[in-house]
N, CA and C of each residue as an Amber inpcrd file, in Angstrom:
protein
   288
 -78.3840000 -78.4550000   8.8610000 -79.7790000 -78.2820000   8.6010000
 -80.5520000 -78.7930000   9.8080000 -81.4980000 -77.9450000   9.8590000
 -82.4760000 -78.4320000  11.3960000 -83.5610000 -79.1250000  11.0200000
 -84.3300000 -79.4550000  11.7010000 -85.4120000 -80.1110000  11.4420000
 -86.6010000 -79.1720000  12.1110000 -87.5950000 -78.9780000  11.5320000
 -88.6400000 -78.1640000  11.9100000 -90.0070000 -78.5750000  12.2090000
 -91.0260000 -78.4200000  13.1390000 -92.2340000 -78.8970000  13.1670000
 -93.0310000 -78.1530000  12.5380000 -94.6590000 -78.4050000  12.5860000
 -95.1820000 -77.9080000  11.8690000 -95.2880000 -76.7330000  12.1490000
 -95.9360000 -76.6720000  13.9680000 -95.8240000 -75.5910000  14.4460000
 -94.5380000 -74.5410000  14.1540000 -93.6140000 -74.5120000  13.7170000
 -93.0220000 -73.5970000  13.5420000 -92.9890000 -73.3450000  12.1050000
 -93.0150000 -74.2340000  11.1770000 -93.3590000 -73.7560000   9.9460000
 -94.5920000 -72.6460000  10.0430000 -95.5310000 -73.2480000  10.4700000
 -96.7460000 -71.8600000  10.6770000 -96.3900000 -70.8350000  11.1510000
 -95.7920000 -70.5070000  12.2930000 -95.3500000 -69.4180000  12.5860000
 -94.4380000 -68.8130000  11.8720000 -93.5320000 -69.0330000  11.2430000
 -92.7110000 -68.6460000  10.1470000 -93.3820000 -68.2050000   9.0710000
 -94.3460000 -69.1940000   8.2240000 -95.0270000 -68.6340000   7.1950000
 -95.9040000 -67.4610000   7.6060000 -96.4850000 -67.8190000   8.4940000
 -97.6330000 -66.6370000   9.6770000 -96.5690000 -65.3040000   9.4150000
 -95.6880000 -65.6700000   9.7150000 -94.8370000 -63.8230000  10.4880000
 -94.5480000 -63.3890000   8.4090000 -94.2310000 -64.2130000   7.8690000
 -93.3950000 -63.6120000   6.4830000 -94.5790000 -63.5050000   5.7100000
 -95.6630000 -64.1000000   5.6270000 -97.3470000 -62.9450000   5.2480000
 -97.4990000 -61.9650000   5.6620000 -97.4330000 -62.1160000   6.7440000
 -98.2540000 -60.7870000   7.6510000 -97.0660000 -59.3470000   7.1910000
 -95.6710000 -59.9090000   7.1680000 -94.8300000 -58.5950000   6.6650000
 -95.0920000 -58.4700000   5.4140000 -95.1440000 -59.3600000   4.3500000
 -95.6780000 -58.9860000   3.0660000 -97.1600000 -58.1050000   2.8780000
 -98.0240000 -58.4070000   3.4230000 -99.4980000 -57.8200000   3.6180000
 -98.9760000 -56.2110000   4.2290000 -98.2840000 -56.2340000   5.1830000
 -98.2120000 -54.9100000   5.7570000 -97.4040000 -53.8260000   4.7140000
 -96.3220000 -54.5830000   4.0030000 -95.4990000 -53.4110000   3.1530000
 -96.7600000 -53.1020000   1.8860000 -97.8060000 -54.4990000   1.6550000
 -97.9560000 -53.7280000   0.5310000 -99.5550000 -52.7060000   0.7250000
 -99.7800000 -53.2750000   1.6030000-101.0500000 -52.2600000   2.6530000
-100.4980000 -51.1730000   2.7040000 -99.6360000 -51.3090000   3.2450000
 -98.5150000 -49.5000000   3.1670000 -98.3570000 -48.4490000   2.4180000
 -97.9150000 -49.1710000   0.8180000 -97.8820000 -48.9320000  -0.2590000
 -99.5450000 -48.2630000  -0.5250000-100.7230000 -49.6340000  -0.8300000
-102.0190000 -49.0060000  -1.3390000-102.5620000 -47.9510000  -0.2930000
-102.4070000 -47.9250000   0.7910000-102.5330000 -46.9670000   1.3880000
-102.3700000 -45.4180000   1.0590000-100.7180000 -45.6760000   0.7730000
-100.1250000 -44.2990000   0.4410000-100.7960000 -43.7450000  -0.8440000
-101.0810000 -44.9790000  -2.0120000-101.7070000 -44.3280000  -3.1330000
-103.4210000 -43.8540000  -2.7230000-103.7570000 -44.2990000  -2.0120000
-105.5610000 -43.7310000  -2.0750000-105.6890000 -42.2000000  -1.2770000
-104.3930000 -42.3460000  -0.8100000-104.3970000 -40.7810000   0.4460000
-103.5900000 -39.8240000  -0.3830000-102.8890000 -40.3850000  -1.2870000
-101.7900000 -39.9280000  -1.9950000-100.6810000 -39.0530000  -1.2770000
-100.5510000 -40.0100000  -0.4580000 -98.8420000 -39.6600000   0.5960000
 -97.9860000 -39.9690000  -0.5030000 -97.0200000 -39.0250000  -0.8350000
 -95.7510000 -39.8450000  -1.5730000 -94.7480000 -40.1800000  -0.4860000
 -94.3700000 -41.4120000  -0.6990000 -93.5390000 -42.5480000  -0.1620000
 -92.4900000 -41.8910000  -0.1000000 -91.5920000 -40.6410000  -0.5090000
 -90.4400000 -40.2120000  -0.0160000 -90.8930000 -39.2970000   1.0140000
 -91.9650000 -38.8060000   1.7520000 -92.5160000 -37.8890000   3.0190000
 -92.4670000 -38.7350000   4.1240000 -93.1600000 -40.4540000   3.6990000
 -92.7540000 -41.4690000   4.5970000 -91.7130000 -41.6590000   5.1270000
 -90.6070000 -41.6840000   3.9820000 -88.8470000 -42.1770000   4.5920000
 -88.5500000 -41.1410000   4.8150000 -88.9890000 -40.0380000   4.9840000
 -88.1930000 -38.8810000   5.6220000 -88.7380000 -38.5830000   6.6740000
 -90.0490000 -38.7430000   7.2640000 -90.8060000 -39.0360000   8.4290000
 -90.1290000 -39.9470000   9.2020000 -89.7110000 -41.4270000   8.4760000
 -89.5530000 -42.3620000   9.6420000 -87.6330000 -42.0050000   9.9170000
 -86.9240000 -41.4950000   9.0920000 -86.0110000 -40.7090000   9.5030000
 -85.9370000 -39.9630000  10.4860000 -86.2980000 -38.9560000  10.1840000
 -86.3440000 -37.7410000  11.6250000 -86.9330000 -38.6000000  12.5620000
 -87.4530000 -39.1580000  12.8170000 -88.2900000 -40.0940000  14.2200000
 -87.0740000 -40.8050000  14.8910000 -86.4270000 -41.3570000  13.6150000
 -85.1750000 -42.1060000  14.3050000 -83.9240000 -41.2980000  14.4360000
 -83.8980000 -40.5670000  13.8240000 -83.1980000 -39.3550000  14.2160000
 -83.1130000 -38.9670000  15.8990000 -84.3670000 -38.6800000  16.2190000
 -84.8140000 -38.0350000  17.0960000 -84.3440000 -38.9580000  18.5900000
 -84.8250000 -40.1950000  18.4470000 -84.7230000 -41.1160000  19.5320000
 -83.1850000 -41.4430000  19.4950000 -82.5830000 -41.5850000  18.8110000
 -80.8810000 -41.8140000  18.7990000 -80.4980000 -40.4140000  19.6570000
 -80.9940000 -39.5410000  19.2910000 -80.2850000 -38.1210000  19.1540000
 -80.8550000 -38.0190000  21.4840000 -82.1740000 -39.0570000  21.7050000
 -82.2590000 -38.5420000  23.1460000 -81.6840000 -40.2900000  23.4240000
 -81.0190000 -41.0470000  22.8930000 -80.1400000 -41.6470000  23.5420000
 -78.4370000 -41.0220000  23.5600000 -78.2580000 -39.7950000  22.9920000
 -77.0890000 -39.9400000  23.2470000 -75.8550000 -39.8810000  21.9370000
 -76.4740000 -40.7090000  20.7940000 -76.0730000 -40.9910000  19.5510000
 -76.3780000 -40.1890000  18.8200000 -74.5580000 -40.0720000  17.5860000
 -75.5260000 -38.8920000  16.3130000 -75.7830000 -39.5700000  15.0960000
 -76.8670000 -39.2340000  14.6660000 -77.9300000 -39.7540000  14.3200000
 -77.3740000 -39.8820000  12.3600000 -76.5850000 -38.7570000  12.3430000
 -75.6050000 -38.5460000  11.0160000 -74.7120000 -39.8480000  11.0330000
 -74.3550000 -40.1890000  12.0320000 -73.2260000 -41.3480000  12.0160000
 -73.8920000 -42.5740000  11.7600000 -74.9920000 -42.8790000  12.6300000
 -75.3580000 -44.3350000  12.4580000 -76.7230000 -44.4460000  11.1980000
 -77.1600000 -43.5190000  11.0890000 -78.3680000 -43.8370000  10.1320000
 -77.6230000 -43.1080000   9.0620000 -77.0550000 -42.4100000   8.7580000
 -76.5550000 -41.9500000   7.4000000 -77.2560000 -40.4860000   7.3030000
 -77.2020000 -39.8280000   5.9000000 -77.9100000 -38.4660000   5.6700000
 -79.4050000 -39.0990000   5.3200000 -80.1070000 -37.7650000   5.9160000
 -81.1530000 -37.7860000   5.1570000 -81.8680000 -38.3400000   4.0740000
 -82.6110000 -38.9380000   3.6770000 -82.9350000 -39.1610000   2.4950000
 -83.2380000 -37.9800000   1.8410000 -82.9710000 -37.9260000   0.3080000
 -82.8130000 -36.6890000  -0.2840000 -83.5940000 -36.9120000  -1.8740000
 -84.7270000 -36.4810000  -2.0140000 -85.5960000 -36.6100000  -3.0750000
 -84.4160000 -36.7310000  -4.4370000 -84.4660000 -37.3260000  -5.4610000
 -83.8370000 -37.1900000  -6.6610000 -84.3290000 -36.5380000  -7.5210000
 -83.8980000 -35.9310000  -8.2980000 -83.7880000 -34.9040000  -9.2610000
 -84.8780000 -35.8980000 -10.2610000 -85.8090000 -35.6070000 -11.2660000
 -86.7810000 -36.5310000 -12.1640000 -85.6650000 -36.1460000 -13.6350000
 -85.5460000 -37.1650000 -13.8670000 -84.5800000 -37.6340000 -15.3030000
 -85.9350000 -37.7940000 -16.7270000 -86.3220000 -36.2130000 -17.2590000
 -87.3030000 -36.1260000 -18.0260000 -86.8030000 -37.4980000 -19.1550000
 -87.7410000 -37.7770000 -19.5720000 -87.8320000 -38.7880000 -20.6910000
 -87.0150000 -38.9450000 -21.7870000 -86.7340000 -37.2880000 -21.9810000
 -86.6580000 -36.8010000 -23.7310000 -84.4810000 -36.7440000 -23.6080000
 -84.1480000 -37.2200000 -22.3440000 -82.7910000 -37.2630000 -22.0860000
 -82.5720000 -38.4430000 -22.9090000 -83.3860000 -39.6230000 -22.9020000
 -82.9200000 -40.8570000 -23.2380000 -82.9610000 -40.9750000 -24.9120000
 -82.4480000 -41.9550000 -25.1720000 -82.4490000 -41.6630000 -27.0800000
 -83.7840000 -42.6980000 -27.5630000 -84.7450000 -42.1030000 -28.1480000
 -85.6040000 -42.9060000 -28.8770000 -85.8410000 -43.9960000 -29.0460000
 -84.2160000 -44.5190000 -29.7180000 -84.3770000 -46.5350000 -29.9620000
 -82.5240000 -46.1790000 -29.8630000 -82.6040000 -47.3600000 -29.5760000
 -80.7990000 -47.8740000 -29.2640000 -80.5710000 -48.9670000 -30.7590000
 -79.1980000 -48.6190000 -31.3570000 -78.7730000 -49.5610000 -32.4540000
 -78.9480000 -50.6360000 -31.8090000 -79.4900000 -52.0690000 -32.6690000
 -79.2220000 -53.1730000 -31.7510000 -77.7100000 -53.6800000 -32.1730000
 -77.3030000 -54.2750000 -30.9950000 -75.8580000 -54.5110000 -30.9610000
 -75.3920000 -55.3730000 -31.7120000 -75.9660000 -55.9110000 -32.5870000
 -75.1620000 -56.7120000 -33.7730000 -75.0690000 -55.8310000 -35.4430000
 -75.4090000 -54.6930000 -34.9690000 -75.6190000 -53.9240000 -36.3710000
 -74.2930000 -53.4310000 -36.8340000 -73.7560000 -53.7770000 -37.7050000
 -72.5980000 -53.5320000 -38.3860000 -71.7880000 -54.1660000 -38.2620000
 -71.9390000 -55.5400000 -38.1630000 -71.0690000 -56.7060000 -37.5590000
 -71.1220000 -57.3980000 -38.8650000 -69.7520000 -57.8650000 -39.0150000
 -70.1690000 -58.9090000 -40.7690000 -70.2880000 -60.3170000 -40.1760000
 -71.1180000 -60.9220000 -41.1010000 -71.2620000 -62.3980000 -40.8230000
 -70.3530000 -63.2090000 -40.7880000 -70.0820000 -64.4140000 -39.9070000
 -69.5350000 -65.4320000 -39.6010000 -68.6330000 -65.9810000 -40.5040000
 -67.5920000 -66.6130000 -40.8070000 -67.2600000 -67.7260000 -42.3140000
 -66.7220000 -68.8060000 -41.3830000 -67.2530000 -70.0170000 -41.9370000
 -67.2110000 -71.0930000 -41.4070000 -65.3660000 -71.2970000 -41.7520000
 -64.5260000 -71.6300000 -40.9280000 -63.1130000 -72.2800000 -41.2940000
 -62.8420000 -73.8310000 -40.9310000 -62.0480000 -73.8440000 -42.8460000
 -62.3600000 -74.9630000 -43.1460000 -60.7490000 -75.4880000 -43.1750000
């Protein structure tokens, strides 16, 4: 364990706000413009795509596929109410 001054506590707390503020600025952002957030990760994909691809690197190997929208899992798939899991269970007997 190290020992830390203040000054670096501030800068530490300083840098891990400022990334919290930015993801979620990001986020309200996307809702008032109404970007959906999978156009984003497929934006900042191809970008990195792109710069791997003029260093040299394929871009399939080190970043993986594409991000790929998921299919929407309508509601009416899921069951209403679930048995709760003690239903049909007989009660306890104390042994004596």
């Amino acid at each position: 364990m190290g020992c830390y001054t203040a000054a670096e506590a501030a800068v530490v707390q300083g840098a891990t706000g400022v990334m919290l503020v930015r993801g979620g600025a990001t986020r309200l952002f996307e809702r008032l413009t109404g970007r959906d957030p999978f156009e984003r990760r497929r934006a900042a994909h191809r970008a990195n795509a792109e710069f791997l691809s003029e260093m040299g690197l394929d871009p399939d190997r080190v970043l993986g596929p594409p991000p790929v929208r998921e299919p929407h899992i309508a509601p009416a798939a899921y069951p209403a109410a679930l048995p709760h899991p003690a239903a049909g269970l007989t009660p306890a007997r104390a042994v004596v």
